[in-house]
Backbone bond lengths (Angstrom), bond angles and torsions (degrees), N, CA, C in turn:
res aa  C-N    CA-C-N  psi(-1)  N-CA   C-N-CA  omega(-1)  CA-C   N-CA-C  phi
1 X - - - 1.464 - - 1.518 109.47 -
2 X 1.323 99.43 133.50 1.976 95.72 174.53 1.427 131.20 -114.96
3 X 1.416 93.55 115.60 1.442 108.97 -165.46 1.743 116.49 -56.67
4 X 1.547 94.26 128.50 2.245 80.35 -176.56 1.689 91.30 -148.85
5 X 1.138 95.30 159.59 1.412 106.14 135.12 1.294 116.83 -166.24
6 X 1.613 108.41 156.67 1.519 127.41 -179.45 0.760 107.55 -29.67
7 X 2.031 109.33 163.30 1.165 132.17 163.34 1.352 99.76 -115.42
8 X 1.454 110.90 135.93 1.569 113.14 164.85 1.351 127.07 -56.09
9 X 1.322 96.24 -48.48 1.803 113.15 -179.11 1.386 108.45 -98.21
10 X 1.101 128.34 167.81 1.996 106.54 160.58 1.494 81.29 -134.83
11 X 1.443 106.73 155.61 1.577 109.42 179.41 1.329 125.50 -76.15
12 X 0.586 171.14 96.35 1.531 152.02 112.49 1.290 134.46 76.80
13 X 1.165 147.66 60.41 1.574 158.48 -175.05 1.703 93.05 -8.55
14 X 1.171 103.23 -91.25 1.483 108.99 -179.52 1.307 120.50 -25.01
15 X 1.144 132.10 -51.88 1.610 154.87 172.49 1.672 113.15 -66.46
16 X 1.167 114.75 -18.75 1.365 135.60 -153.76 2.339 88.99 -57.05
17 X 1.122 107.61 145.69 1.559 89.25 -175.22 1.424 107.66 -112.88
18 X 1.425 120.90 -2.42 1.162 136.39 121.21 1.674 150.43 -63.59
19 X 1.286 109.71 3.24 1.172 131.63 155.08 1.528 122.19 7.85
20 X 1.278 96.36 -84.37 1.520 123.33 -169.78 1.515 122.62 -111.99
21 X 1.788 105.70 14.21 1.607 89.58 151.86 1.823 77.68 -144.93
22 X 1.301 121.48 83.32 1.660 125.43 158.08 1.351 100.13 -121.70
23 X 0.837 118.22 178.15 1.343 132.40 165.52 1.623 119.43 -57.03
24 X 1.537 130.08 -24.05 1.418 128.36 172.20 1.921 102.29 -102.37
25 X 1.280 104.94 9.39 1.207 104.40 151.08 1.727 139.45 14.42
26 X 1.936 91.66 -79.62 1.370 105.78 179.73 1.240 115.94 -93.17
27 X 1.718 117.25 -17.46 1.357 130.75 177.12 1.570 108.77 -22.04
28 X 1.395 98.79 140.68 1.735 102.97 161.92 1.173 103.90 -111.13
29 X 1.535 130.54 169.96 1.193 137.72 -169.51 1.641 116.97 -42.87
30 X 1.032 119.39 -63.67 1.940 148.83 179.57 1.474 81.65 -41.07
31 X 1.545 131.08 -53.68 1.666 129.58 -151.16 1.884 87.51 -83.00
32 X 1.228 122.20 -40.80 1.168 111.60 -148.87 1.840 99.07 -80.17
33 X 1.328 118.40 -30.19 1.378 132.49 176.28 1.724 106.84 -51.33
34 X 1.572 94.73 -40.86 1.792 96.83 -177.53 1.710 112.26 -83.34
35 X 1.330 120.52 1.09 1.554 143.86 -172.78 1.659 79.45 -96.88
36 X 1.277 127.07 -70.67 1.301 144.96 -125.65 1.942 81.30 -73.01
37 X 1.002 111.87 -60.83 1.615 124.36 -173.57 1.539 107.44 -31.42
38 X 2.042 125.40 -74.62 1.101 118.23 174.26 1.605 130.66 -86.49
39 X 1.345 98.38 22.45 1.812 100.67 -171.11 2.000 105.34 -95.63
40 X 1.573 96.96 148.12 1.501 78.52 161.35 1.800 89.04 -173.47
41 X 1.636 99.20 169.44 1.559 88.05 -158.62 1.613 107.56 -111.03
42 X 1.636 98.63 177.62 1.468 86.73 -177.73 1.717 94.60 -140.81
43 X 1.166 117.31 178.71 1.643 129.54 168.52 1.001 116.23 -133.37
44 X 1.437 130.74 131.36 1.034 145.58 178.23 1.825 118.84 -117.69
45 X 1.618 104.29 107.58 1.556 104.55 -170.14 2.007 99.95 -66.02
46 X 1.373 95.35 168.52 1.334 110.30 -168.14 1.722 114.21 -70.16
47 X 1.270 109.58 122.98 1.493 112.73 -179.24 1.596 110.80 94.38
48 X 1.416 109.24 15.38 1.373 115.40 173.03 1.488 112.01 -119.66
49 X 1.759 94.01 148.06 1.259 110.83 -162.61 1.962 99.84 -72.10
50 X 1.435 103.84 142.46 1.145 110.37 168.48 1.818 121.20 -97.18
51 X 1.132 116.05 -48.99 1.303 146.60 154.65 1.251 146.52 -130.30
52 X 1.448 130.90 102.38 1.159 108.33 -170.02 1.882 131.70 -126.06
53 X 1.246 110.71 147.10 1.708 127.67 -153.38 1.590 102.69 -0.03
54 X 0.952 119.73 125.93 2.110 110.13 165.33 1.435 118.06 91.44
55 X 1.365 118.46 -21.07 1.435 142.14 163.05 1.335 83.51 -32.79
56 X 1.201 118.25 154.88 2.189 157.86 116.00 1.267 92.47 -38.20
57 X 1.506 114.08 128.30 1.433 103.21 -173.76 2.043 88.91 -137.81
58 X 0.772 107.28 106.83 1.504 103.97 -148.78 1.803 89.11 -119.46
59 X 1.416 124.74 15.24 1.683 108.38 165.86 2.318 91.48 -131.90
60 X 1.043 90.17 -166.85 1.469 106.12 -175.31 1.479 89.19 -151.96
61 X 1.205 114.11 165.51 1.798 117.50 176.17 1.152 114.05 173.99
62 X 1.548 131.60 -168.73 1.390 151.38 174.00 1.136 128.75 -126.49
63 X 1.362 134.11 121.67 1.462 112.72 -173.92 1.798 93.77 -105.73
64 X 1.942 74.82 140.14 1.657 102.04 -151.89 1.668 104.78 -101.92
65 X 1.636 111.92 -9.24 1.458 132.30 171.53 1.164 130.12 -160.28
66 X 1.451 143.38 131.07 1.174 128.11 158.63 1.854 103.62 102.42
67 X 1.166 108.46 167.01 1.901 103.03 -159.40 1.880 102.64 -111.14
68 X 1.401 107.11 152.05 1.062 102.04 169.87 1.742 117.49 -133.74
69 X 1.296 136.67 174.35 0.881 118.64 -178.41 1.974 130.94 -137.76
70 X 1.033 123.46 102.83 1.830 121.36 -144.27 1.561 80.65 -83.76
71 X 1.479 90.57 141.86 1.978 103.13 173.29 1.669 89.05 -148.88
72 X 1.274 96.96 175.34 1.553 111.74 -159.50 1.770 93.70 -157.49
73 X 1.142 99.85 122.08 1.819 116.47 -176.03 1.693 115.53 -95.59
74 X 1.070 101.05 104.14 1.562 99.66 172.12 1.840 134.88 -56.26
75 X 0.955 111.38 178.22 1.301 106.77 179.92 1.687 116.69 -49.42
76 X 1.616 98.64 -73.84 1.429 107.06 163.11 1.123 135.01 -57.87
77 X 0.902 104.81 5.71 1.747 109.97 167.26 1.690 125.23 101.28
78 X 1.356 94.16 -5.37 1.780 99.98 166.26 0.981 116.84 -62.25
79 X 1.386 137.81 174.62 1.840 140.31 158.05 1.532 108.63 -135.34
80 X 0.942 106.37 175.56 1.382 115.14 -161.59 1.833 107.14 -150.29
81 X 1.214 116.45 113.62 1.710 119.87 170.36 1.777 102.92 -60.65
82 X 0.834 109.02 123.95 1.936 114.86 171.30 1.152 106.94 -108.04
83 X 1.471 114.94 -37.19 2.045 105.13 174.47 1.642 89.14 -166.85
84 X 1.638 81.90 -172.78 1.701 117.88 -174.90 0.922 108.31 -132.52
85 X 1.546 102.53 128.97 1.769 117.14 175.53 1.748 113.49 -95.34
86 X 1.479 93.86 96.36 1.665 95.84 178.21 1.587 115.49 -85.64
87 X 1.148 126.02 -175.58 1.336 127.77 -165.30 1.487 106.38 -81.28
88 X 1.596 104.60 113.93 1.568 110.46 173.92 1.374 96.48 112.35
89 X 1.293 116.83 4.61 1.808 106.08 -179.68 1.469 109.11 -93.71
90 X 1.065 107.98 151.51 1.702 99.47 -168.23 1.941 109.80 -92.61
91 X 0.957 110.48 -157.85 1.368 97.46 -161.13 1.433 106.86 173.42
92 X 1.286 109.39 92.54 1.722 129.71 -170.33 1.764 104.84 118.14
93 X 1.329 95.55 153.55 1.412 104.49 162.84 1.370 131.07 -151.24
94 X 1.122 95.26 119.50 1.622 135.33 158.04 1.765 99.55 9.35
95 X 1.592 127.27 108.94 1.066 106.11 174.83 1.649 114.19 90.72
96 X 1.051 118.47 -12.94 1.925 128.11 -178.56 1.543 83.38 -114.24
97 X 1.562 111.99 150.85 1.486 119.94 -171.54 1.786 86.35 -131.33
98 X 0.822 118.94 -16.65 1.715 106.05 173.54 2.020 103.32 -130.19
99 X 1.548 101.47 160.65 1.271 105.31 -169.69 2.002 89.67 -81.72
100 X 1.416 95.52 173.18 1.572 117.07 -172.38 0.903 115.19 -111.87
101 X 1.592 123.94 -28.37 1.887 140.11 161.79 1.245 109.85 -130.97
102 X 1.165 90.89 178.97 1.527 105.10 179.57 1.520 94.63 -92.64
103 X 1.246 97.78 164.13 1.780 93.27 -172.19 2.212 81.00 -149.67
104 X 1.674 103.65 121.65 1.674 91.76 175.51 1.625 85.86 -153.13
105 X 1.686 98.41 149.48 1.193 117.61 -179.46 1.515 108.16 -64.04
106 X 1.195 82.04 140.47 1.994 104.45 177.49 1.864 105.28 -104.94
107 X 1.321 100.54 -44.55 1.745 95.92 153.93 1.313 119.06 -148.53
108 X 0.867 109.55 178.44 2.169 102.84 -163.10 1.449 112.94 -59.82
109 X 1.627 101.53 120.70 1.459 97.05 -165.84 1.828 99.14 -108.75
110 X 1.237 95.19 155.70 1.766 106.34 167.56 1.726 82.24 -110.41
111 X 1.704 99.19 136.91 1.633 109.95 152.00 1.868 91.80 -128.95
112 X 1.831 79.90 149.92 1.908 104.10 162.88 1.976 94.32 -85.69
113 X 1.299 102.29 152.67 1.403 103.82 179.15 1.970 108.45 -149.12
114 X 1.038 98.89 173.53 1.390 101.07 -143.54 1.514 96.08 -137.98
115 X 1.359 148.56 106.17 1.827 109.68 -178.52 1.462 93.56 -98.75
116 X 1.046 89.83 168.58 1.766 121.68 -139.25 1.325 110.05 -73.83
117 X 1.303 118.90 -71.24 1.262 118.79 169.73 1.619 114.57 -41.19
118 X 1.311 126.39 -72.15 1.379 126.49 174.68 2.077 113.47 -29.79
119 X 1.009 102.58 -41.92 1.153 126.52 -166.73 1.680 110.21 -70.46
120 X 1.459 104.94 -42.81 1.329 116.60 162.17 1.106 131.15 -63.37
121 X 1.230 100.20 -27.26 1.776 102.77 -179.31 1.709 108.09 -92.38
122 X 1.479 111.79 -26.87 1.033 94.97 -179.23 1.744 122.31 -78.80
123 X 1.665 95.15 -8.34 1.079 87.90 172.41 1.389 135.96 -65.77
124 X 1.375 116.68 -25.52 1.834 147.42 155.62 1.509 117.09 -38.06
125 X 1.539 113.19 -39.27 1.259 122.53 167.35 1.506 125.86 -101.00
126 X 1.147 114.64 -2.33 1.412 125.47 175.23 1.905 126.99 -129.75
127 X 1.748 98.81 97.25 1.450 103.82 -166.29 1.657 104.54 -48.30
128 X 1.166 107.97 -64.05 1.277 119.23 171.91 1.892 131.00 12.16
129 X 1.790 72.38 -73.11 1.815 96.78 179.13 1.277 113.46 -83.26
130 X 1.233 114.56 -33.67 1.586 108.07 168.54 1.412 124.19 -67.80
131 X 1.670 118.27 -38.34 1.579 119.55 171.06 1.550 100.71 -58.88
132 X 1.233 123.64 -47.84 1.546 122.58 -168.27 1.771 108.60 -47.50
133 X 1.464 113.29 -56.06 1.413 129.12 -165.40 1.269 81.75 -68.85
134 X 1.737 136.38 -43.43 1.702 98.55 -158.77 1.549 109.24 -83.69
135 X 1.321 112.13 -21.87 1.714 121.11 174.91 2.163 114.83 -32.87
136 X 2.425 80.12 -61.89 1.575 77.78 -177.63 1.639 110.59 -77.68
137 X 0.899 103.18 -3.18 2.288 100.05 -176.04 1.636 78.46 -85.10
138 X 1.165 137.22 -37.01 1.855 106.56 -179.84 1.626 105.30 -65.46
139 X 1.322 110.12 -45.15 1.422 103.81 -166.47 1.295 125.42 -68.99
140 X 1.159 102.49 -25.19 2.023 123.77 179.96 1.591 81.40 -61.09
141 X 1.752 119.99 -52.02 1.823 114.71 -165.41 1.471 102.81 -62.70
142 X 1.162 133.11 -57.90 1.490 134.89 163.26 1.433 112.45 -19.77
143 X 1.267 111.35 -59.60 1.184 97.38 -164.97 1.619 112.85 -90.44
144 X 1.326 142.52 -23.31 0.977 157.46 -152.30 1.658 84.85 -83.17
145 X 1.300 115.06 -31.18 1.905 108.45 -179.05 1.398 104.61 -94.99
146 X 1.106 108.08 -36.66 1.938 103.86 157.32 1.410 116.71 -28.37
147 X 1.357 105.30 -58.23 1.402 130.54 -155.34 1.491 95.66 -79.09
148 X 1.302 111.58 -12.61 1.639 101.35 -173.46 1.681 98.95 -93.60
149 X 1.374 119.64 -34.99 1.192 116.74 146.22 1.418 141.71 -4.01
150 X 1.617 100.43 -87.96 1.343 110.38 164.37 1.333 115.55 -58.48
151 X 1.552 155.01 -21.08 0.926 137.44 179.01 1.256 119.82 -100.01
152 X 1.536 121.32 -10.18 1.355 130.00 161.12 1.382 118.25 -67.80
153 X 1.566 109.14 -68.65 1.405 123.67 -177.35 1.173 156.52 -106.27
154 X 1.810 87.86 2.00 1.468 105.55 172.65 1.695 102.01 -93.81
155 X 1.817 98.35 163.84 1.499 123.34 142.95 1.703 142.40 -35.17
156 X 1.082 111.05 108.88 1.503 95.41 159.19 1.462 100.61 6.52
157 X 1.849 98.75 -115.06 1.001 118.31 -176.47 1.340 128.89 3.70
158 X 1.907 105.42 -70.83 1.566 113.46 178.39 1.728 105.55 -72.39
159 X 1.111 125.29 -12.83 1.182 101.69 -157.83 2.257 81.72 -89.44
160 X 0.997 117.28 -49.47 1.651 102.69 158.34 1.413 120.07 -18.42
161 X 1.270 109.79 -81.49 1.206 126.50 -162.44 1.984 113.93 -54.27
162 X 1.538 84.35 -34.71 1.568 80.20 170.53 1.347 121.46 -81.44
163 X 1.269 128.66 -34.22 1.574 111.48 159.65 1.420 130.95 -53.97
164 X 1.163 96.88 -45.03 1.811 93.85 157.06 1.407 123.41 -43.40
165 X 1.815 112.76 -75.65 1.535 92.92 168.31 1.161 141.66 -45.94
166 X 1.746 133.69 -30.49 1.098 138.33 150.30 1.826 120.14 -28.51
167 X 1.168 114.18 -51.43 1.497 119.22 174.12 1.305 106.57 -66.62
168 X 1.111 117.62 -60.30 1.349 133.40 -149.45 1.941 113.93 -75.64
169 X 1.587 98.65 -27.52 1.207 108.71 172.60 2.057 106.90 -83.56
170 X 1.620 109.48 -47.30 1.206 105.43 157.91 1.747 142.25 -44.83
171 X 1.433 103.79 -18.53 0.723 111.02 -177.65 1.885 112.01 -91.01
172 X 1.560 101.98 -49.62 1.582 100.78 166.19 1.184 120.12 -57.50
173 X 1.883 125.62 -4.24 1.645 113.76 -170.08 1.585 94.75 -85.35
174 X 1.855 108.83 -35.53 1.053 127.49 -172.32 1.826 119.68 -45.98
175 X 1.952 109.84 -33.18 0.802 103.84 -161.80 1.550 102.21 -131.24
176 X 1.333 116.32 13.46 1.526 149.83 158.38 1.476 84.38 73.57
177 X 1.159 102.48 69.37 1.748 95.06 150.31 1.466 91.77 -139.85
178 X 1.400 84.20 166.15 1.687 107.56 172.18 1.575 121.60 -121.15
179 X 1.434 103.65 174.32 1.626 114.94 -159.88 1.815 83.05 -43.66
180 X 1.453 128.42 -59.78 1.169 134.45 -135.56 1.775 97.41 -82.71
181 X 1.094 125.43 -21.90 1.174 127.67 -178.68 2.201 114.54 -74.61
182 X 1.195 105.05 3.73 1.464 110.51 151.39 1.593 96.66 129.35
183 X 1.779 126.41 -166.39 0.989 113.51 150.16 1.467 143.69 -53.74
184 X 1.166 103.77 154.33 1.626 128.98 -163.87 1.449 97.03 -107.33
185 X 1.812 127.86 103.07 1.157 138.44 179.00 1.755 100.97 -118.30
186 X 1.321 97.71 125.58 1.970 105.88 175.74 1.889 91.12 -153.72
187 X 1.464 90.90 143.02 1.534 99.98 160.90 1.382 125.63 -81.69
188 X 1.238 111.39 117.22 2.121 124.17 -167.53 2.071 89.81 -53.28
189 X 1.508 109.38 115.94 1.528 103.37 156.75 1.154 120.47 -94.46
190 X 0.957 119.38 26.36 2.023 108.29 174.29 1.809 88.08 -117.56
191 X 1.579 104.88 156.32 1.402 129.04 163.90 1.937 103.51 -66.94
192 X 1.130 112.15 166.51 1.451 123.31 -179.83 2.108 86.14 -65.05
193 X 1.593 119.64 -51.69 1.313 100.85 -154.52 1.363 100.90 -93.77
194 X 1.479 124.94 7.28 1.787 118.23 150.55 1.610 118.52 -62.88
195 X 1.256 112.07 -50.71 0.994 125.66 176.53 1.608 122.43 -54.71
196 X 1.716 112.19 -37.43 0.991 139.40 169.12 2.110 100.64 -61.30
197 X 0.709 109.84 -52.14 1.381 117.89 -172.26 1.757 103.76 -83.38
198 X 1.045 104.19 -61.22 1.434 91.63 165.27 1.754 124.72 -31.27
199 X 1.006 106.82 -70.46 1.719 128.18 -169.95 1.746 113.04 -69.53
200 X 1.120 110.14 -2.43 1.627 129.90 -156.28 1.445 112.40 35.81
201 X 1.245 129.66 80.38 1.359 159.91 174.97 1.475 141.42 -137.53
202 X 1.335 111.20 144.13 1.755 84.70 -170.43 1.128 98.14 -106.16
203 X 1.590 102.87 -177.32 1.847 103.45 -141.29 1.992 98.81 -78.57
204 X 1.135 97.38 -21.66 1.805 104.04 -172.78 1.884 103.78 -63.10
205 X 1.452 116.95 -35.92 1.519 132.74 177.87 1.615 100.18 -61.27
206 X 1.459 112.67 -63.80 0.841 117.20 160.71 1.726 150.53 -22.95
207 X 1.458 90.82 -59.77 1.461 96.89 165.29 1.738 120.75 -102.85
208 X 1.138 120.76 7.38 1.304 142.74 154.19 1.285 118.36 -68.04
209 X 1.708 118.69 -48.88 1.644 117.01 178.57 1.854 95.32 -68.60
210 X 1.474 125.00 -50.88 1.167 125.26 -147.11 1.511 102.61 -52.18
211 X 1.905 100.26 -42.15 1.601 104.96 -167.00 1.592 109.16 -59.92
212 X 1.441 107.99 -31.83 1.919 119.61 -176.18 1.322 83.76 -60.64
213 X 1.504 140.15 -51.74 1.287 110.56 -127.63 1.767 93.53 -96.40
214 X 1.407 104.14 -3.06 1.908 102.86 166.92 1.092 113.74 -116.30
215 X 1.641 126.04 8.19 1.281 113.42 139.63 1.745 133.95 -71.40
216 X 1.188 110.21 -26.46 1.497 132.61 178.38 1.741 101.49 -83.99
217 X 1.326 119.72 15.30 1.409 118.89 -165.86 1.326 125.41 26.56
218 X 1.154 113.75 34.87 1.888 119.20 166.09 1.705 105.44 -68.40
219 X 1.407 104.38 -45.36 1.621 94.05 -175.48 2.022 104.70 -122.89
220 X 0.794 100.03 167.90 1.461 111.12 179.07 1.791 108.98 -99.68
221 X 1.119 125.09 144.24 1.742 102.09 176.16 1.379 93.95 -128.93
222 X 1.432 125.43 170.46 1.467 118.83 157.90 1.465 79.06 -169.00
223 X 1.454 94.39 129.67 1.589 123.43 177.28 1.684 94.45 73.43
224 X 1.717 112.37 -131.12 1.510 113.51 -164.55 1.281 87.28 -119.27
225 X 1.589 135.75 -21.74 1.375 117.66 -148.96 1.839 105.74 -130.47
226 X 1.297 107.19 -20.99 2.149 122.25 -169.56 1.402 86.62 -87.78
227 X 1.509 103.97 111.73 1.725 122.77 -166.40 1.702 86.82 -120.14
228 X 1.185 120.85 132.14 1.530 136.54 148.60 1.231 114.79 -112.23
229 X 1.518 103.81 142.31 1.906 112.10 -170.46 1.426 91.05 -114.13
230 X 1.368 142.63 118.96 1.609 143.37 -176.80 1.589 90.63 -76.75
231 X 1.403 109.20 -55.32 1.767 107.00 -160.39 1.811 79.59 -133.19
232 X 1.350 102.18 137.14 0.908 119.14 -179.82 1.581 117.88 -98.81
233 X 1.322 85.11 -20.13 2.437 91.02 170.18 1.265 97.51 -95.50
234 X 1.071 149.88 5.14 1.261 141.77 -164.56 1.948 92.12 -112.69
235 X 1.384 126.00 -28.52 1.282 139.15 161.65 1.661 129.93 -51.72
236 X 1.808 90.56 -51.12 1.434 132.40 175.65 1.560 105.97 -55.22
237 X 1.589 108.59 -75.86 1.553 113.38 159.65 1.650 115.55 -40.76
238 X 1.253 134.06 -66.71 1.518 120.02 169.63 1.498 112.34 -29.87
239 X 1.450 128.67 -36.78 1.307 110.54 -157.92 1.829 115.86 -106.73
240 X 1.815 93.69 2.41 1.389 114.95 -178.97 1.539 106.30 85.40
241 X 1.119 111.73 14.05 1.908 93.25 -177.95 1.461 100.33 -113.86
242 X 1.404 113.44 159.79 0.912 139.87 -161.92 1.459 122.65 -78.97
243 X 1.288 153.99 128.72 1.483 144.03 -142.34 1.462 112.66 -80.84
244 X 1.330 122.12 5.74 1.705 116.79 168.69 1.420 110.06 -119.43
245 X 0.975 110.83 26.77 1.521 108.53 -174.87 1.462 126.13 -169.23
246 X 1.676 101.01 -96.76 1.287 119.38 175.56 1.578 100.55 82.34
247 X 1.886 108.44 -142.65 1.094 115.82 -179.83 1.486 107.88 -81.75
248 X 1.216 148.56 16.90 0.965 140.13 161.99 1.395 117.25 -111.19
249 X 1.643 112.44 130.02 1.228 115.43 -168.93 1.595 104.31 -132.07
């Protein structure tokens, strides 16, 4: 069953703050009107399931705010975090009739949504949306081997530091600034033992690197979760990646 509820308002295409890296991306107006027809949005309060493994998964969409998180449950009953749905990541696929994880808000998310079938077909008639979806399914692959990276061969330390930049750089693309345009302030959505589970770490490593990394003034903290980045290459270097990129693509 999928948990929702309305939006009073729905935002605005134009206004959209995902705009220009969603999936209608390259859309021109005429494309976005035929988007505009089967889309509509939903909210999801924090710690609620959005979809989960084996579900009928009967929309496709974007999340247009706020973080989410895909895990995958083993036989015996463990689970496992596999990624994070940041703003503008898409979420379903095209052609799959049931979801593959569970996918549940980590903090209150707005998604744009699409239902599926409609969505499929238009993808057949519209180059646009189809180049867009295969762009981010390369980059999701990019990074997902990035990501194998950090959990193979990095540090504590870097393997911290790189989830941070991941947000933190997403977040300045989000709001078109750059490293050089000042600090980088976002609220951390994972718990110390998401993060811990995420990164394969336990939660004491965890909150041990974080305290190094605001004792050495790389990050700013206030409370457990209001993260400030002063220099944002100076973050970049902590996490070993390189200043145009890294794991974020």
């Amino acid at each position: 069953m999928l948990n929702e509820r309305s939006l009073s308002v729905a935002p605005d295409c134009n206004d959209c703050p995902i705009r220009h890296r969603a999936v209608c991306a390259r859309c021109e107006s005429d494309e976005l009107e035929r988007l505009e027809q089967i889309k509509y949005y939903r909210k999801f309060e924090a710690g609620q399931s959005i979809i989960w493994a084996g579900d009928r998964m009967d929309f496709v969409g974007s999340v247009v705010s706020g973080i989410a998180t895909l895990s995958q449950a083993m036989e015996d009953g463990r689970t496992q975090m596999v990624g994070l749905l940041l703003p503008s990541d898409f979420v379903g696929r095209p052609g799959r009739n049931t979801a593959a994880y569970d996918v549940v808000a980590t903090t209150d998310v707005v998604m744009c949504c699409f239902r599926r079938s409609p969505f499929e077909d238009l993808m057949t008639r519209t180059p646009h949306i189809a180049q867009r979806l295969l762009e981010m399914t390369l980059d999701e692959l990019d990074a997902a081997r990035e990501w194998m990276l950090v959990l193979g061969r990095k540090t504590a330390r870097e393997k911290i530091a790189s989830l941070l930049s991941i947000i933190a750089r997403r977040d300045a693309t989000l709001n078109k600034r750059g490293a050089a345009a000042g600090p980088i302030v976002f609220d951390l959505p994972l718990t110390r033992e998401a993060m811990a589970d995420y990164l394969g770490l336990t939660l004491e490593t965890v909150s041990r690197q974080i305290s190094a990394l605001k004792r050495d003034g790389v990050i700013q903290l206030e409370g457990k979760r209001h993260v400030t980045v002063p220099d944002m290459s100076r973050l970049m270097d902590e996490a070993g990646d390189d200043a145009d990129g890294g794991l974020l693509v």
